[in-house]
Predicted model as a PDB file, atoms N, CA, C, CB and O in Angstrom, pLDDT in the B-factor column:
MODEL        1                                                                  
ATOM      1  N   UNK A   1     124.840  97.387  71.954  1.00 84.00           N  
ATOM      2  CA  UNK A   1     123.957  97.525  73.097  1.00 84.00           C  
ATOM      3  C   UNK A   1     124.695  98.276  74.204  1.00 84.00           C  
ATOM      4  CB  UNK A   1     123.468  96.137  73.592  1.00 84.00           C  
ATOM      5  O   UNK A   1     125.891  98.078  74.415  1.00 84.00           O  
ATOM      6  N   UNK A   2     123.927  99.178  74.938  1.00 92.00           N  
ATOM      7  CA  UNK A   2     124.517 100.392  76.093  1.00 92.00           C  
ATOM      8  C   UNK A   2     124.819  99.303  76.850  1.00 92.00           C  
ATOM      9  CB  UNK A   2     123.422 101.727  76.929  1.00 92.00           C  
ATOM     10  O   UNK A   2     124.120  98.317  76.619  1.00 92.00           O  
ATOM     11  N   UNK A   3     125.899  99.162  77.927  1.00 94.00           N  
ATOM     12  CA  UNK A   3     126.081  98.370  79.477  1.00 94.00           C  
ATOM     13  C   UNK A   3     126.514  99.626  79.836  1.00 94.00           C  
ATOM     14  CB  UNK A   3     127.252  96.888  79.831  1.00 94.00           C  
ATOM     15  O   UNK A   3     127.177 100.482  79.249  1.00 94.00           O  
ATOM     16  N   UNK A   4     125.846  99.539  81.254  1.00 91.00           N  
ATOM     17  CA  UNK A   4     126.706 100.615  82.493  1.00 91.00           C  
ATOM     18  C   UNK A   4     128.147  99.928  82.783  1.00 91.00           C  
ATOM     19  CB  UNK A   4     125.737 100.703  84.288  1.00 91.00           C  
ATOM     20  O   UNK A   4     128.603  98.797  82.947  1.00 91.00           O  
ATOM     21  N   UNK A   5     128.671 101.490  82.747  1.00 94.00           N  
ATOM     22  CA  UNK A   5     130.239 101.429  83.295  1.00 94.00           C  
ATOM     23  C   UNK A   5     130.495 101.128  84.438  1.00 94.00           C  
ATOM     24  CB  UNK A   5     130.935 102.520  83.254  1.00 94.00           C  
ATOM     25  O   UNK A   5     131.366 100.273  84.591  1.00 94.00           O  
ATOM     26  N   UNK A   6     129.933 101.630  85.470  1.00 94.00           N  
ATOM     27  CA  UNK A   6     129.312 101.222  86.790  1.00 94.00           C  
ATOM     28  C   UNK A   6     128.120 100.587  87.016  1.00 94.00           C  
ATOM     29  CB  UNK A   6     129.168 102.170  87.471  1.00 94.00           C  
ATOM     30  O   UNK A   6     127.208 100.531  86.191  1.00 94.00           O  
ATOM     31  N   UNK A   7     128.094  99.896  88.591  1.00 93.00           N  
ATOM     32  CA  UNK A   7     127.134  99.682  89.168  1.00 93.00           C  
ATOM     33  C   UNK A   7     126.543 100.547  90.132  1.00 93.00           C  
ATOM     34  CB  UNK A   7     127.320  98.753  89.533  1.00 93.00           C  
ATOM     35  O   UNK A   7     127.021 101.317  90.965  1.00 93.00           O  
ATOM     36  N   UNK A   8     125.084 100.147  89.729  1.00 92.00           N  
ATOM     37  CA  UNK A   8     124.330 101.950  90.717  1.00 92.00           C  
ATOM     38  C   UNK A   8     124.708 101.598  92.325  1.00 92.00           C  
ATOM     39  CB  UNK A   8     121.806 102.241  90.652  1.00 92.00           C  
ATOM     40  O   UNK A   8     124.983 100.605  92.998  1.00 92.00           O  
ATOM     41  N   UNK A   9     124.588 102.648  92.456  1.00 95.00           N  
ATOM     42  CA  UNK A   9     124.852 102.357  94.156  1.00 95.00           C  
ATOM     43  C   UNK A   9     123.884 101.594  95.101  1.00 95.00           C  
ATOM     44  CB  UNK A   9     124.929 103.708  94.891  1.00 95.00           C  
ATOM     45  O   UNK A   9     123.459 100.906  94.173  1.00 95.00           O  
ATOM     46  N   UNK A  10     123.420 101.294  95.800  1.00 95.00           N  
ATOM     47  CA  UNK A  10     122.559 100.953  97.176  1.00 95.00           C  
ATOM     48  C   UNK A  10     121.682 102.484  97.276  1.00 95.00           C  
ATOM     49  CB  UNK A  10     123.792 100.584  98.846  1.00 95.00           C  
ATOM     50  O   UNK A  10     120.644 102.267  96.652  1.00 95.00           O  
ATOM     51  N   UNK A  11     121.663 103.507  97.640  1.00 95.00           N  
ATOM     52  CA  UNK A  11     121.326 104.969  98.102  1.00 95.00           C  
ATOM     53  C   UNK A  11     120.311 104.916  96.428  1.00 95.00           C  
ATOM     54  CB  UNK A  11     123.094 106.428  98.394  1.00 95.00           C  
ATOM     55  O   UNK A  11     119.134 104.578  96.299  1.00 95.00           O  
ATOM     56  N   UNK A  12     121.214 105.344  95.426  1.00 94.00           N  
ATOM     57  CA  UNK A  12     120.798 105.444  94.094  1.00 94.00           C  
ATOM     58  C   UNK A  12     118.937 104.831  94.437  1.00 94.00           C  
ATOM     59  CB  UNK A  12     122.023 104.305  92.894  1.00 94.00           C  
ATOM     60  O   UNK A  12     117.800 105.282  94.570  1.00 94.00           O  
ATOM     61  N   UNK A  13     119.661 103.595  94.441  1.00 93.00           N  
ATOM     62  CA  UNK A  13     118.909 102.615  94.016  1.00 93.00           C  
ATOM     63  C   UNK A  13     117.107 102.499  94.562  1.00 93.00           C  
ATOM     64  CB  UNK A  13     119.796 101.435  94.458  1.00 93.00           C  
ATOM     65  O   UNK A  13     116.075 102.240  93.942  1.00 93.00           O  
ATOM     66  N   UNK A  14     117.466 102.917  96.366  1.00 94.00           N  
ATOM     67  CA  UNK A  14     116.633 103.106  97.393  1.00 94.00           C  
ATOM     68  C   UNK A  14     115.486 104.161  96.783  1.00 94.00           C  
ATOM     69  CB  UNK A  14     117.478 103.625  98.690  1.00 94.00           C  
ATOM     70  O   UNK A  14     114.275 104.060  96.587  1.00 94.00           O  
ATOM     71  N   UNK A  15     116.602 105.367  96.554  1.00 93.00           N  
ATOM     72  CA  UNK A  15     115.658 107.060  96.278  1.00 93.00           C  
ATOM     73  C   UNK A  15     114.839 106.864  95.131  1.00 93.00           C  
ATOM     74  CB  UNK A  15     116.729 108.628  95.825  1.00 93.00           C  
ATOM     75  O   UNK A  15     113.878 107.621  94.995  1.00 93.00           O  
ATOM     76  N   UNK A  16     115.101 105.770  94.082  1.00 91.00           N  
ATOM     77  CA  UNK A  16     114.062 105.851  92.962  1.00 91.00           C  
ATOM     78  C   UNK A  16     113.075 105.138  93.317  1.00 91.00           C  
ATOM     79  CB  UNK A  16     114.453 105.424  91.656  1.00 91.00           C  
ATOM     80  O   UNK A  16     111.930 105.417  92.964  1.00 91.00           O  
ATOM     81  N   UNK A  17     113.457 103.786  94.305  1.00 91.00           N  
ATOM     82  CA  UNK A  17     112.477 103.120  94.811  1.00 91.00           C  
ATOM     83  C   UNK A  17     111.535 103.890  95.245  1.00 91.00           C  
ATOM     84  CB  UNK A  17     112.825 102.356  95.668  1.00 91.00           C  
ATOM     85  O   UNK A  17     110.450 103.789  94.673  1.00 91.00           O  
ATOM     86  N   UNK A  18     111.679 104.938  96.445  1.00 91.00           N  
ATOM     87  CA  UNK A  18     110.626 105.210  97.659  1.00 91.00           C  
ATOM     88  C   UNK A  18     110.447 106.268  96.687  1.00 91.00           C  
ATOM     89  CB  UNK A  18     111.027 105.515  99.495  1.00 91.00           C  
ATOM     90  O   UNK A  18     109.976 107.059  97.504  1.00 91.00           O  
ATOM     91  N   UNK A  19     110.440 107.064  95.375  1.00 88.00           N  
ATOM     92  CA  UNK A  19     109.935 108.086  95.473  1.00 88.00           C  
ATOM     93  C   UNK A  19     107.930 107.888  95.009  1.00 88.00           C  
ATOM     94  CB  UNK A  19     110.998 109.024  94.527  1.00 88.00           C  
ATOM     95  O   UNK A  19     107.090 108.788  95.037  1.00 88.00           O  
ATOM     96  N   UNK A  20     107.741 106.572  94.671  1.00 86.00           N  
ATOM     97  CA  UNK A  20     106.615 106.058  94.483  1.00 86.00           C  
ATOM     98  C   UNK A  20     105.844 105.846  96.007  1.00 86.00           C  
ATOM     99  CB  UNK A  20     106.873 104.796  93.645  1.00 86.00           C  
ATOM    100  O   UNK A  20     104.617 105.781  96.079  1.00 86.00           O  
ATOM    101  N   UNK A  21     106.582 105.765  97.006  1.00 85.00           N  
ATOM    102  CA  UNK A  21     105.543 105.352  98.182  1.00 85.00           C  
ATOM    103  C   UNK A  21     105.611 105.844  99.177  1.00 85.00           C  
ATOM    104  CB  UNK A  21     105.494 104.202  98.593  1.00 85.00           C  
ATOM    105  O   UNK A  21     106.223 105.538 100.201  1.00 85.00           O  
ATOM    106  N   UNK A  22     104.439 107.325  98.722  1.00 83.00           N  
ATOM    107  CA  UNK A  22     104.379 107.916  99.437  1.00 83.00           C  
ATOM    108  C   UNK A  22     102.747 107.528 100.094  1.00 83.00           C  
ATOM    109  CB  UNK A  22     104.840 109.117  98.913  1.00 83.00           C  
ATOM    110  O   UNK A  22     101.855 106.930  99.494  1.00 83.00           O  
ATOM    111  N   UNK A  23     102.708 108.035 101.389  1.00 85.00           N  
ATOM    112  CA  UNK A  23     101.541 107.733 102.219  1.00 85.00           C  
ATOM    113  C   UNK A  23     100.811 108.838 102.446  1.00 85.00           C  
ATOM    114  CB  UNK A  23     101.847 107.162 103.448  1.00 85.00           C  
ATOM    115  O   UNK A  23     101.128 109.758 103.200  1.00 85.00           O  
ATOM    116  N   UNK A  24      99.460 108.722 101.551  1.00 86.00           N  
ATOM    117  CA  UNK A  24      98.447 109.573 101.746  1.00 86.00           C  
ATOM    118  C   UNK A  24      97.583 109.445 102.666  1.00 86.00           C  
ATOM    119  CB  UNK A  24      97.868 109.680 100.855  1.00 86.00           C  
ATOM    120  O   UNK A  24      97.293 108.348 103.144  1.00 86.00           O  
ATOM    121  N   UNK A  25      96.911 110.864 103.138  1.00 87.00           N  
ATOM    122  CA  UNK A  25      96.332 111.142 104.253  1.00 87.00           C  
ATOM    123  C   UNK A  25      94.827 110.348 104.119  1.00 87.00           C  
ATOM    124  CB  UNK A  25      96.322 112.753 104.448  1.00 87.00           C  
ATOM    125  O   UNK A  25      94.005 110.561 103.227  1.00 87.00           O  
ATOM    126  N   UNK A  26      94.673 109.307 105.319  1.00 87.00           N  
ATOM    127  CA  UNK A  26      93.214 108.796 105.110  1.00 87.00           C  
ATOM    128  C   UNK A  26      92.047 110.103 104.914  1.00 87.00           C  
ATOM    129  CB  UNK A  26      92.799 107.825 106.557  1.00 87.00           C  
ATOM    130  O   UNK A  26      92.129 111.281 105.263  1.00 87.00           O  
ATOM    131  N   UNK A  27      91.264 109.572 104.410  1.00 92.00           N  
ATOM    132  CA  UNK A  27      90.060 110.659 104.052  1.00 92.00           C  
ATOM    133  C   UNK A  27      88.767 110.799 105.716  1.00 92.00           C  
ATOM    134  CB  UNK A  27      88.993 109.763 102.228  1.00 92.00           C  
ATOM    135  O   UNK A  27      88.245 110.023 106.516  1.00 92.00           O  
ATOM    136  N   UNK A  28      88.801 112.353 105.432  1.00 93.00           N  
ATOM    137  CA  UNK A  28      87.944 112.772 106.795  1.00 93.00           C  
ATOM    138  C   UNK A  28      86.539 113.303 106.670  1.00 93.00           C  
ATOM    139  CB  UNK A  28      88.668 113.901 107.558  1.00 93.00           C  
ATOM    140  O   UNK A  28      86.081 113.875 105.681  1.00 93.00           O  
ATOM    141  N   UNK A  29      85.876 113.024 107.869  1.00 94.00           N  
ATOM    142  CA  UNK A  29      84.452 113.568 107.420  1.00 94.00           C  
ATOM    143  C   UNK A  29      84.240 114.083 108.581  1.00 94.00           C  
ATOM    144  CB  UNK A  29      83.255 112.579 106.897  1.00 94.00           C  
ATOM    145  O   UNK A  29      85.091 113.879 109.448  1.00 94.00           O  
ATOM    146  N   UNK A  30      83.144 114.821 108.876  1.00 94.00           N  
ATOM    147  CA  UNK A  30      82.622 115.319 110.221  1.00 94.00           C  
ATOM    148  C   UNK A  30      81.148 115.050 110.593  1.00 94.00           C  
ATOM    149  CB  UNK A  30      82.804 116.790 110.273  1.00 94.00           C  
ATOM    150  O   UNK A  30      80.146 115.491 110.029  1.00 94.00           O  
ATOM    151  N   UNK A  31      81.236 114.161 111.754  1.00 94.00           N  
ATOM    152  CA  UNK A  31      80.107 114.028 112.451  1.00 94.00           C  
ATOM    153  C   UNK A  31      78.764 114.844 112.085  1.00 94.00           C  
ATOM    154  CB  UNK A  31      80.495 114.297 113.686  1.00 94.00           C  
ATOM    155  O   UNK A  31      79.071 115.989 112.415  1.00 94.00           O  
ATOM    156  N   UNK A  32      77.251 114.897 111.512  1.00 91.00           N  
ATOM    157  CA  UNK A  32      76.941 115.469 111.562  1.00 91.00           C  
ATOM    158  C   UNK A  32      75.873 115.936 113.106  1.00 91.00           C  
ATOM    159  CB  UNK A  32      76.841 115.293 110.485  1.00 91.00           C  
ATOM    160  O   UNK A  32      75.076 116.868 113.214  1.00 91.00           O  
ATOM    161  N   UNK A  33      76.354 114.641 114.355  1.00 89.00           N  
ATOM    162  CA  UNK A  33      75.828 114.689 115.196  1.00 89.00           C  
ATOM    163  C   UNK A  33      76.488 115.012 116.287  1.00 89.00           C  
ATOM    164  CB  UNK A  33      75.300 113.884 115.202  1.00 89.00           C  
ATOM    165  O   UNK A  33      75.825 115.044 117.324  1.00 89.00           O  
ATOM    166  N   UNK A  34      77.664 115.273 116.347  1.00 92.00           N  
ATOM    167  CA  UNK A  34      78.157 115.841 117.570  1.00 92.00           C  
ATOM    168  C   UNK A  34      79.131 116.533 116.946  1.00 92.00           C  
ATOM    169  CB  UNK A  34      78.610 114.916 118.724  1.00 92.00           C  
ATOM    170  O   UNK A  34      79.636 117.301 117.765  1.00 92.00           O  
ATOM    171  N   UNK A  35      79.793 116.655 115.549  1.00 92.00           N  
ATOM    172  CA  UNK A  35      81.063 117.393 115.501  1.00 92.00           C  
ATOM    173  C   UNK A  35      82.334 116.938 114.853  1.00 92.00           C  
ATOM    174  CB  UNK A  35      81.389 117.614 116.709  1.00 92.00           C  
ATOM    175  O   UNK A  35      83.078 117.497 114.048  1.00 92.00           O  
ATOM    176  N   UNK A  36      82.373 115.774 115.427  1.00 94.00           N  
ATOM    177  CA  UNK A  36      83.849 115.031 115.601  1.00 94.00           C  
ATOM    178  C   UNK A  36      84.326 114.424 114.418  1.00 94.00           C  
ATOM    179  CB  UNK A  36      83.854 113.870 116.654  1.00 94.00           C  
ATOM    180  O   UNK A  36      83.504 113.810 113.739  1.00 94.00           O  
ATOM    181  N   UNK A  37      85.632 114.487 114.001  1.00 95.00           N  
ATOM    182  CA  UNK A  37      86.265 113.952 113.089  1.00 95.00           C  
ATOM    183  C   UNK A  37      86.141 112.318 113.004  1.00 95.00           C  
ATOM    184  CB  UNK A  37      87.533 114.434 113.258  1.00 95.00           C  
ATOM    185  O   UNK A  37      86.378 111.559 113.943  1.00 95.00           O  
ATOM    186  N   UNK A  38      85.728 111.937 111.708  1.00 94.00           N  
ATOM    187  CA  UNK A  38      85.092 110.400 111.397  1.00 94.00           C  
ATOM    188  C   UNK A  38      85.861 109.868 110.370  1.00 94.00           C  
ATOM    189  CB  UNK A  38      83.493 110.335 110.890  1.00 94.00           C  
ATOM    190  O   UNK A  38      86.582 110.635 109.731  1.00 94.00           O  
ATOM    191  N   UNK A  39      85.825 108.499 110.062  1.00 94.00           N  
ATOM    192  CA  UNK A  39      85.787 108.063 108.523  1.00 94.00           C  
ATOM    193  C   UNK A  39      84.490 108.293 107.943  1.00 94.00           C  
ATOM    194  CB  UNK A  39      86.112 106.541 108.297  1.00 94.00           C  
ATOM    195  O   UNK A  39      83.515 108.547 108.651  1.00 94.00           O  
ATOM    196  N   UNK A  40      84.425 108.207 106.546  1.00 94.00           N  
ATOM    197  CA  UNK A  40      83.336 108.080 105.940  1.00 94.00           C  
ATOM    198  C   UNK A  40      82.932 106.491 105.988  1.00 94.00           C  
ATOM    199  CB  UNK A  40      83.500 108.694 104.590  1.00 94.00           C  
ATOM    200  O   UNK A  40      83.564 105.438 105.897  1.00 94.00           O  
ATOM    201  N   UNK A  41      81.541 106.855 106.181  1.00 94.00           N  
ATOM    202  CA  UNK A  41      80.703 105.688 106.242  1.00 94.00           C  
ATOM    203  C   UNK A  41      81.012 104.536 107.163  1.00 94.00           C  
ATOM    204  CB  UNK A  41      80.644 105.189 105.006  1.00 94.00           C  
ATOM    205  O   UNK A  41      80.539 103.401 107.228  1.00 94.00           O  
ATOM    206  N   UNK A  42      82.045 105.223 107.930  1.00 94.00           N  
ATOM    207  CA  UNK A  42      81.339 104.414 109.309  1.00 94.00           C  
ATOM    208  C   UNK A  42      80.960 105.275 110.527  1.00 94.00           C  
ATOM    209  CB  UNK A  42      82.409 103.292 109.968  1.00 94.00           C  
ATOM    210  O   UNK A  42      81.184 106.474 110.693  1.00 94.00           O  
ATOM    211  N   UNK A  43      80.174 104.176 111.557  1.00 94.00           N  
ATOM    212  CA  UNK A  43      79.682 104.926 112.740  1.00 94.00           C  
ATOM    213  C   UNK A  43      80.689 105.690 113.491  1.00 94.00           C  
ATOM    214  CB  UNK A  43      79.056 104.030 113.665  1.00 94.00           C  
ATOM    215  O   UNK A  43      81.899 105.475 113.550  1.00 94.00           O  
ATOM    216  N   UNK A  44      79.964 106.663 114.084  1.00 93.00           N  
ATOM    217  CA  UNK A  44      80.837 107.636 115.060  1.00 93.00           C  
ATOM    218  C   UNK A  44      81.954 106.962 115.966  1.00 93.00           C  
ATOM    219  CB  UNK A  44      79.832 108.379 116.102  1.00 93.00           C  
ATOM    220  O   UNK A  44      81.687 105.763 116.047  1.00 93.00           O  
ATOM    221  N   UNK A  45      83.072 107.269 116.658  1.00 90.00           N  
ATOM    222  CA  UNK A  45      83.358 106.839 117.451  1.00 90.00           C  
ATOM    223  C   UNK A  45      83.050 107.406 118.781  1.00 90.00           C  
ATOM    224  CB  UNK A  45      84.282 106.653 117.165  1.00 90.00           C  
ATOM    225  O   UNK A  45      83.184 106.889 119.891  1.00 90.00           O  
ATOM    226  N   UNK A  46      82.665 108.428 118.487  1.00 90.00           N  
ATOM    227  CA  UNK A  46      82.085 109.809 119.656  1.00 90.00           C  
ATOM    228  C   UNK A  46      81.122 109.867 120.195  1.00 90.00           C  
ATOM    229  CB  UNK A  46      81.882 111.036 119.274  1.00 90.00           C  
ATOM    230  O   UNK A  46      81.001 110.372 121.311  1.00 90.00           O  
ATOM    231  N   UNK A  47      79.910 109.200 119.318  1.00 92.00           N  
ATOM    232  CA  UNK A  47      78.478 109.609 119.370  1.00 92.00           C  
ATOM    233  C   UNK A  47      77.699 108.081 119.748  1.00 92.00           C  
ATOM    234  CB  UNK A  47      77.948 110.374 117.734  1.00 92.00           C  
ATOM    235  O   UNK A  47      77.067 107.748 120.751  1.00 92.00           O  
ATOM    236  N   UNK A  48      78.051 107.303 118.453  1.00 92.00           N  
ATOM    237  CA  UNK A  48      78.082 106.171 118.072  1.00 92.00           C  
ATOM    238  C   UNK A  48      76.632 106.188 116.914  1.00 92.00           C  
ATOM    239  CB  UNK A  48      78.117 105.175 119.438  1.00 92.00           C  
ATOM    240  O   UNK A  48      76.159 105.107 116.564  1.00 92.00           O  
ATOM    241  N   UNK A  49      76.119 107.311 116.477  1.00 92.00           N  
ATOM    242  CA  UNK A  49      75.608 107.404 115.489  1.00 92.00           C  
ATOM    243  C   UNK A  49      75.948 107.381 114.270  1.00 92.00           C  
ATOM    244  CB  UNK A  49      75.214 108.028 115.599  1.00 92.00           C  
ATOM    245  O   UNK A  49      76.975 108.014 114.028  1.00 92.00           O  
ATOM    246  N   UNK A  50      75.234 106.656 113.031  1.00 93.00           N  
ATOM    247  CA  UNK A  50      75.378 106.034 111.701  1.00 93.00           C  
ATOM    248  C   UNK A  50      74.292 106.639 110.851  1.00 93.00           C  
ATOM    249  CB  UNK A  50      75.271 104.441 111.749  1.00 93.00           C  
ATOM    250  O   UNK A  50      73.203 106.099 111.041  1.00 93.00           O  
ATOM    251  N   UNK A  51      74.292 107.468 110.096  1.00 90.00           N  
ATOM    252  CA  UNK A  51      73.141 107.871 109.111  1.00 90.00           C  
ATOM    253  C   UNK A  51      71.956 108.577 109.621  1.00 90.00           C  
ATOM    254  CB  UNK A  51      72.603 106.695 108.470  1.00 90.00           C  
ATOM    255  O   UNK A  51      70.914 108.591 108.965  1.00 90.00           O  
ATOM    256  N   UNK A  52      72.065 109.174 110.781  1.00 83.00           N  
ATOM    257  CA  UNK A  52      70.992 110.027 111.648  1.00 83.00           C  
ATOM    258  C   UNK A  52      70.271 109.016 112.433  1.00 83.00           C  
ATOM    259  CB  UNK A  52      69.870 110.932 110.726  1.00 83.00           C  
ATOM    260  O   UNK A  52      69.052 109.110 112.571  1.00 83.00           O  
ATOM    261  N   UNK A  53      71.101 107.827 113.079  1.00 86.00           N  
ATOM    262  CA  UNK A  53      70.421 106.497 113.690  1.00 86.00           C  
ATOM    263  C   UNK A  53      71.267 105.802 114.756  1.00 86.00           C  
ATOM    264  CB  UNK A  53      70.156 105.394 112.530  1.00 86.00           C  
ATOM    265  O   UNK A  53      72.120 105.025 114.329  1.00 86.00           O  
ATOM    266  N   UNK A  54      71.154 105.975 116.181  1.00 89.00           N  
ATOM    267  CA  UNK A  54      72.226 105.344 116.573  1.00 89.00           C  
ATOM    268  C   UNK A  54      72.496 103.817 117.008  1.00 89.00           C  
ATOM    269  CB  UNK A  54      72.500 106.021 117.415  1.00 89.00           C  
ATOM    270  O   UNK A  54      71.946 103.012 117.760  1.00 89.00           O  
ATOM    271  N   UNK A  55      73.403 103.820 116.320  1.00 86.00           N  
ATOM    272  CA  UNK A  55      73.630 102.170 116.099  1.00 86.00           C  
ATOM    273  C   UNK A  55      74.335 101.263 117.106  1.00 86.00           C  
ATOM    274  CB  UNK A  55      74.464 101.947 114.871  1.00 86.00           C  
ATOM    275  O   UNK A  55      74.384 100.046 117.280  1.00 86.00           O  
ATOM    276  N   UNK A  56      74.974 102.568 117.828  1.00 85.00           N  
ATOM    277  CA  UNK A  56      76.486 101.757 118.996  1.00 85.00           C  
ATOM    278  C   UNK A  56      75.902 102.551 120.352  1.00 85.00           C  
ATOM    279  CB  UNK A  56      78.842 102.458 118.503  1.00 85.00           C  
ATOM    280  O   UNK A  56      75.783 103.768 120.214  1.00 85.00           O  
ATOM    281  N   UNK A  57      75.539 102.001 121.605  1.00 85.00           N  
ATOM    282  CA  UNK A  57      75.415 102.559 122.533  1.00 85.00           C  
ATOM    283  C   UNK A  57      76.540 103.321 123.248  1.00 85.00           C  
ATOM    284  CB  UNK A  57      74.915 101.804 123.094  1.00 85.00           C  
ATOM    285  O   UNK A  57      77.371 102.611 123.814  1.00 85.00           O  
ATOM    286  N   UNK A  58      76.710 104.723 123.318  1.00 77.00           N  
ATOM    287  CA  UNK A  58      78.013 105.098 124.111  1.00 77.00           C  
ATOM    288  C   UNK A  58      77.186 105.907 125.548  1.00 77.00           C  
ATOM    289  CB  UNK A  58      79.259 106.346 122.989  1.00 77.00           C  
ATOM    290  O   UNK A  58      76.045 106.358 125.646  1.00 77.00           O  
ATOM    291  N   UNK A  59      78.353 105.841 126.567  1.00 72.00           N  
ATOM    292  CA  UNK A  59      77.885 106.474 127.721  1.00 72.00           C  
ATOM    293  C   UNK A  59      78.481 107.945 127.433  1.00 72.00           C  
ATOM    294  CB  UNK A  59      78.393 105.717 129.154  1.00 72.00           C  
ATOM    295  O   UNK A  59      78.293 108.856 128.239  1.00 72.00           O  
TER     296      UNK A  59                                                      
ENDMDL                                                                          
END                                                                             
């Protein structure tokens, strides 16, 4: 049976870890009532319109 001659380092050890967690960009949509950059499927934060209906009163 193989044994390592050494022990991996700390650094080693880290870089194989994080190369799995990486952080993807949340997903974007655009207002179709004023413009503005949204999540999908929820209400505006801009407008406060939801599905051609406004749901959130904004001034």
């Amino acid at each position: 049976m193989a044994v390592p001659k050494q022990k991996k380092g700390r650094g080693a050890t880290h870089t194989r870890r994080s190369a799995n967690s990486k952080l993807a960009a949340s997903a974007r949509s655009v207002c179709p009532q004023c413009g503005a950059p949204k999540l999908p499927h929820h209400v505006c934060p801009n407008c406060g319109y939801y599905k051609d209906r406004e749901v959130v009163v904004t001034e």
